[in-house]
N, C-alpha and C positions, 0 to 999 in steps of 0.2 A: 770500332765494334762497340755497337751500346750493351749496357751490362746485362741483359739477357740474352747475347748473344755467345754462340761458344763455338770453336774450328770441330766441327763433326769428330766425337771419337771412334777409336776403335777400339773397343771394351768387350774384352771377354771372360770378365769376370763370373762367377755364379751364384753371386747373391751377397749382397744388393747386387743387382741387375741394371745394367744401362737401361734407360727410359729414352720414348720419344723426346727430341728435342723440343718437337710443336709442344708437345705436354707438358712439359718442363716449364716452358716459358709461361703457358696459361695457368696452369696453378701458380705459380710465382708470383702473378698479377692478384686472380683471386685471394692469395694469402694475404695480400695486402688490404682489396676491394671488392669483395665480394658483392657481383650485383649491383653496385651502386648503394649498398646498404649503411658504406662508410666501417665496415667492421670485417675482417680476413675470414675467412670459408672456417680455420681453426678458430675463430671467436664465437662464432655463433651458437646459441645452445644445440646442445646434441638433438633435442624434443620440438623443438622450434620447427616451422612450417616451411623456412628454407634447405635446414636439415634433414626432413625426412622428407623432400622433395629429391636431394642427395643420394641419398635411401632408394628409394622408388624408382627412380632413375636408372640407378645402377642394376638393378636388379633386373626390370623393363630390358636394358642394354644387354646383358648376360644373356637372357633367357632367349635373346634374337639372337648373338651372335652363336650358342651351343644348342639353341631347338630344344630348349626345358620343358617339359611334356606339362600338363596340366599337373598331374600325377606325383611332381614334384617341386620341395618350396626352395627357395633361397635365403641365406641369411648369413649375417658375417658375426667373427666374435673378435675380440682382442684376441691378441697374442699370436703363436706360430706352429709350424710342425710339429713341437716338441708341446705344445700345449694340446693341441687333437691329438696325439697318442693317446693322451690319459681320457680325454671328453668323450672318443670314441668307444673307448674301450669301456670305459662305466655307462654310458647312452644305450649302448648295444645290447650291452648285457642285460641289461634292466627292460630292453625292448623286449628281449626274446622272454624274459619272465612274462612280459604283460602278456604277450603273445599265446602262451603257451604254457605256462603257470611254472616252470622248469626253469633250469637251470642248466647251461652248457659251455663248455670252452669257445673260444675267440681261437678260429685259427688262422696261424700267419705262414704266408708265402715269403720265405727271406733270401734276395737276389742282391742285396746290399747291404751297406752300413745304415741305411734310413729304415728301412723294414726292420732289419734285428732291431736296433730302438726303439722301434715301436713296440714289439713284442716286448723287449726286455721292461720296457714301464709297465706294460697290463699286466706282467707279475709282478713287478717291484709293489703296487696297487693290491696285491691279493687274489687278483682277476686268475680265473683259468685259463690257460691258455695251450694253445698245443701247436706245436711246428710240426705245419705240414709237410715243409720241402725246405730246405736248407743247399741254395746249389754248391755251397762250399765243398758240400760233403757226397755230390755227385759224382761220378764214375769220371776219373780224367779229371776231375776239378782240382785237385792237390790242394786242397784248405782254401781254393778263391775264389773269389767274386770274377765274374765275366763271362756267365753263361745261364742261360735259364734250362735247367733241364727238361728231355720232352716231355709233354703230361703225362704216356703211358706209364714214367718211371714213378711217378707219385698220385695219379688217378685215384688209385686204389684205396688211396689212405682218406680220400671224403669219403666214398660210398658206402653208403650206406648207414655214415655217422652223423651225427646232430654236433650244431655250432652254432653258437649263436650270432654271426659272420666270421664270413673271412677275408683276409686284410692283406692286400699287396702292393707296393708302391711301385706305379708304373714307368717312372723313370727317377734312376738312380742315380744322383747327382756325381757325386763320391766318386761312384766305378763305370760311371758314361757304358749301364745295361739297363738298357726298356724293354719292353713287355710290348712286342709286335700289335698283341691284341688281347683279347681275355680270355684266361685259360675259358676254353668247349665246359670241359666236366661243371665250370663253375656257370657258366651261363643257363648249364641245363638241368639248373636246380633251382627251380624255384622257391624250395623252404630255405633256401642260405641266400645272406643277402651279404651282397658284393660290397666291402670298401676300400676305397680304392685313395691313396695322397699323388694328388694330380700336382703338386705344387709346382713340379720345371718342367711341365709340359700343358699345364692348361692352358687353351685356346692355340695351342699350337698345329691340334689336328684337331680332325669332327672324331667326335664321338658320339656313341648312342648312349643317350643318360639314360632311356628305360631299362639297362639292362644293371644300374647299381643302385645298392640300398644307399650310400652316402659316397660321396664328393670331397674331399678335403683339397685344399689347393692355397696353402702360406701364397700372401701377396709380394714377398720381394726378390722372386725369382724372376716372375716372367708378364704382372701385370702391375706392379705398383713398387711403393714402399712399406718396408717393415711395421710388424705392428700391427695386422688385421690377416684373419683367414677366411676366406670365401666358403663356402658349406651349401652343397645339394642334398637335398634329402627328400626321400621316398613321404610323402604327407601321411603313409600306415605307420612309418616305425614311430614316428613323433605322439601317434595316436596309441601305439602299446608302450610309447614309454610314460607317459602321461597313465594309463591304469597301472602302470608298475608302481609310481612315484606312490598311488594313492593307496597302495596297500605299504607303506614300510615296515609292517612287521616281515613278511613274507620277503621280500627283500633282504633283514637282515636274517631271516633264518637261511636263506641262501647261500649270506655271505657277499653279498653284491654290496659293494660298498654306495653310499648316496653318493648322487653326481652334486659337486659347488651349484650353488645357485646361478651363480653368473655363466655358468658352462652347461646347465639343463637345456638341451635343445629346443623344449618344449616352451622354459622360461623365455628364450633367448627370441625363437619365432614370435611368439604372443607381442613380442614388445616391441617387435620390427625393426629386431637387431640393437634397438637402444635402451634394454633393463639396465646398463650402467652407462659411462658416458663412453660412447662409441667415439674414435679418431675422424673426424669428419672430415678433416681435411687428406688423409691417407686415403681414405676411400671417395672422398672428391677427384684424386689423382687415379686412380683405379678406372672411374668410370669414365674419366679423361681420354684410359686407355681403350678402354671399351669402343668410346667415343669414334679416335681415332682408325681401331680397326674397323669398324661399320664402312668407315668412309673409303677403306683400302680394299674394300667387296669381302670382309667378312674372314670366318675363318677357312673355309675352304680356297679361298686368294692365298691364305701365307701357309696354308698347310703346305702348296703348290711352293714358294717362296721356299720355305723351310728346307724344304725334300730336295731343291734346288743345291741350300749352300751344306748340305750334308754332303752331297756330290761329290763337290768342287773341292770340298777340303778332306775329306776322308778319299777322294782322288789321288788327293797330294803325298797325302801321307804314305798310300798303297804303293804310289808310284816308285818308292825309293826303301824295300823291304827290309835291305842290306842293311841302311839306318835307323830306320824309325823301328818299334816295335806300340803294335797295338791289341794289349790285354783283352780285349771281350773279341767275342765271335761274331761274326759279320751278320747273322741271324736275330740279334737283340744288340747291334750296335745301336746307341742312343745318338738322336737325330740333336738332340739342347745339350747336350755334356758331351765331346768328344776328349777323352783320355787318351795319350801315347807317353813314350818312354825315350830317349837313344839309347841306341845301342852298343856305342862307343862309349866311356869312362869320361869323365872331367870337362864333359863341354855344356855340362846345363846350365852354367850362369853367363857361359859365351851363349847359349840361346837365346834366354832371358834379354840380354843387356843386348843385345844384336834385334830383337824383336822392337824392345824399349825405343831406340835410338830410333827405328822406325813408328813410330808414335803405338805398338803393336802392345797394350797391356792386357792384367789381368790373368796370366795364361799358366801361373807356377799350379802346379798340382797340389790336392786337398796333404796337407800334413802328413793325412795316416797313412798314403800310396805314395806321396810324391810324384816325379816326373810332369806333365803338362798338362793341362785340361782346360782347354777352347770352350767356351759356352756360347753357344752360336743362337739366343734366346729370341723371341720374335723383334723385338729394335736394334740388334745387328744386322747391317744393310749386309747385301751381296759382295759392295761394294769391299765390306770392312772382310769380310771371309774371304775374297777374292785376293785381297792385298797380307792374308796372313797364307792363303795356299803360296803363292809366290814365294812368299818366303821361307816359309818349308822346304819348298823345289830347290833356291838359292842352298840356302844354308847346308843341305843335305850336299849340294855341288859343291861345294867350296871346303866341305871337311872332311 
């Protein structure tokens, strides 16, 4: 085995995230030789006419594989989910000033631990903010996560208010609950613009971008590695945040705090992603991935794929109720983060090490919930979900 070579894993991790093996390998090359340049894809300057071919590239790549409408740009920033909380939440706000000369709450849809986060920094920020729906505190929810309540129960509380968006993360890593589709009430408002942290589920289904104001989507879930966030935006809000920036008295009499310069969407667009020095090799691996799914027939091939090993392994697990127990409702079960429990006392680290032994990692549950969580992200094969349902069926038999 030459040393790009590796025995196929089965990772189900949820971030970092297994990658294509094909991809692996060619950036591994590049990092060394990029092009024939004699210098690795991370050497080259970020400004350089190789790098913002990188750039262009990827962007080009994206916009085919998710049908980015004119109407909306592309652009990536350092850092992660927990950095677009704060970027989004001062961008926004500052939009809706240019917008509208006013001032309004940012409000959040929180169906997880990634959404409350989000919300909790655009107050920590100063930022107005207001919870629209909290399903913790739903009818039957008993303080937890694993259910989206229906819109009649919380409709009421947009109508007819001013926000200066609202902000829901459609798949929740944490408590494996997605968001089927986007709430009606919000699609059918055209003064609120939708933002939405795609981060463990982009490109995993189509979606229609014309119906959000921004995009967020962290690269080390489900298309790259850490270190870079992908960003769709409406080419208006960029244009009202840009008259926001240019008045900052009125901003601070608002109270709207100024967005960092390296995090100004506006700045960040203009400079095609590289006002400071962009990871070029992170996002070399990214478009890698892009790359790659083009060549797989795109996203509606794996959305197909996907929908498949959600099946197979939430199959497995239904199949044996006595055993397994599974926290969210079969209605907003998450298709990339599947969560379970047993239900028997003292056998989680015989799960664990019995999963191990069969090369089956990745699988212990996030800290704050414990229990299991399978991340079935688009480069786990069938193959790899196929041989962790098996073992579910096993294990569930044998204890």
């Amino acid at each position: 085995m030459s040393p790009l070579d590796r025995e196929e894993p089965n990772y189900f991790g949820a971030g970092p995230a297994q990658l294509p093996t094909s991809v692996l390998q060619q950036a591994a090359k590049d990092l060394i030789n990029y092009k024939d340049l004699g210098l690795g894809v991370g050497e080259i300057s970020h400004r350089s006419k190789d790098a913002t071919e990188v750039i262009d590239n990827s962007k080009a790549h994206l916009r085919k594989l998710l049908n980015v409408p004119e109407t909306h740009e592309v652009f990536y920033m350092q850092g992660g989910g927990t950095t677009g909380f704060s970027s989004l939440a001062s961008n926004l706000a500052a939009a809706y000033v240019g917008r509208t000369g006013e001032a309004a709450p940012g409000g959040y849809l929180v169906t997880g631990s990634w959404s409350q986060k989000a919300e909790e920094e655009a107050k920590r920020l100063r930022l107005a903010t207001e919870v629209i729906m909290d399903a913790r505190k739903a009818p039957g929810a008993e303080g937890k996560f694993g259910a989206i309540p229906d819109e009649a129960q919380w409709a009421s509380r947009i109508a007819g208010k001013k926000f200066s968006y609202v902000y829901l993360c459609e798949n929740e890593t944490v408590h494996g609950v997605e968001w089927p589709a986007l709430p009606q009430c919000l699609v059918d408002r055209e003064d609120i613009e939708i933002v939405a942290d795609l981060s463990s589920d982009i490109l995993s289904r189509e979606v229609d971008i014309s119906q959000y104001g921004v995009i967020m989507a962290g690269a080390q879930k489900n298309i790259g590695l850490a270190g870079l966030t992908l960003y769709i935006i409406k080419k208006s809000i960029l244009e009202d945040i840009k008259k926001a920036e240019a008045d900052d008295a009125k901003l601070a009499a608002l109270g709207i705090p100024v967005t960092p310069i390296a995090f100004s969407y506006p700045t960040v667009v203009k400079n095609n992603s590289a006002y400071n020095t962009i990871p070029i090799f992170t996002l070399h691996i990214m478009d890698l991935v892009f790359q790659n799914l083009l060549k797989q027939g795109g996203v509606a091939h794996q959305q197909q794929v996907n929908e498949q090993k959600a099946r197979v392994l939430y199959g497995a697990l239904d199949a044996h109720p006595e055993f397994y127990n599974l926290p969210v409702d079969k209605g907003c079960r998450s298709k990339m983060n599947v969560v379970f429990t047993l239900k028997k006392e003292g056998l989680d680290e015989k799960f664990l090490s019995g999963a191990a032994a069969l090369k089956l990692t990745g699988l212990k549950g996030h800290r704050s919930v414990g229990g299991f969580r399978a991340s079935i992200y688009n480069a786990v094969s069938l193959e790899s979900v196929q041989k962790l349902a098996d073992y579910v069926a096993a294990f569930a038999k044998e204890n």
